[in-house]
N, C-alpha and C positions, 0 to 999 in steps of 0.2 A: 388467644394468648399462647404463648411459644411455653417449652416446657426448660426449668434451667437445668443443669446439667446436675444438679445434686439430687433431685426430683427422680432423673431417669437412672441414676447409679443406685439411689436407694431402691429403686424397682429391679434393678437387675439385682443386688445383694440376697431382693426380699426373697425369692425366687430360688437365688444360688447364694445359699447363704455360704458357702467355702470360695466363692471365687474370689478370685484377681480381675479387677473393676479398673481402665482407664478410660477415662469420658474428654473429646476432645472436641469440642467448639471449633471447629476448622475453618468455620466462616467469621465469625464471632457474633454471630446476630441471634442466637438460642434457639436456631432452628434450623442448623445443618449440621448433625455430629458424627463423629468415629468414637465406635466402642470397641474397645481390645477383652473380650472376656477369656479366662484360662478356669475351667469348672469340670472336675473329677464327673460333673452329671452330662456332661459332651464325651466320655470315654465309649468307645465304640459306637456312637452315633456319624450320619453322614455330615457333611458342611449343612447342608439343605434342612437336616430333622436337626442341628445346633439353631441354625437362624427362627424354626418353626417354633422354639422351644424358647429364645431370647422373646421372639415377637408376641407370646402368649404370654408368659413376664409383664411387658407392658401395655398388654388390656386393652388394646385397639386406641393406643394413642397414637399408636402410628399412624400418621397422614393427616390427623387433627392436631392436636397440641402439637405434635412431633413431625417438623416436616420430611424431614431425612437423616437416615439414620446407615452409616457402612460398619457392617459389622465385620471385626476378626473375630474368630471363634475356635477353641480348642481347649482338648482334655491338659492337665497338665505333661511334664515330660515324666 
């Protein structure tokens, strides 16, 4: 079962409760998304420990519920 995209925004919020959350269905089949996260907790982290950090967020649904997922990632300005 595909995950919807309200599912995975409330996982990234839960996580990063200060972010900036946009969830884009880019395929529109509920199993190919873009996520834009802007999170004060990516401030001095690299791109690589941001994605480590979203990917732990959502609990190893990555690859099962969640078939693909490109993330942006950064502190705010």
């Amino acid at each position: 079962m595909a995950m919807d995209a309200g599912t995975l925004k409330s996982m990234i919020v839960e996580a990063f409760p200060d972010a900036q959350v946009e969830i884009d269905d880019f395929q529109g089949d509920g199993d190919h998304y873009a996520a834009n996260i802007v999170a004060e907790a990516f401030r001095g982290k690299t791109r690589v420990q941001q994605h480590q950090m979203v990917y732990a967020a959502l609990k190893g649904k990555v690859g099962g519920e969640l078939h693909a997922l490109a993330l942006q990632t950064k502190a705010p300005d």
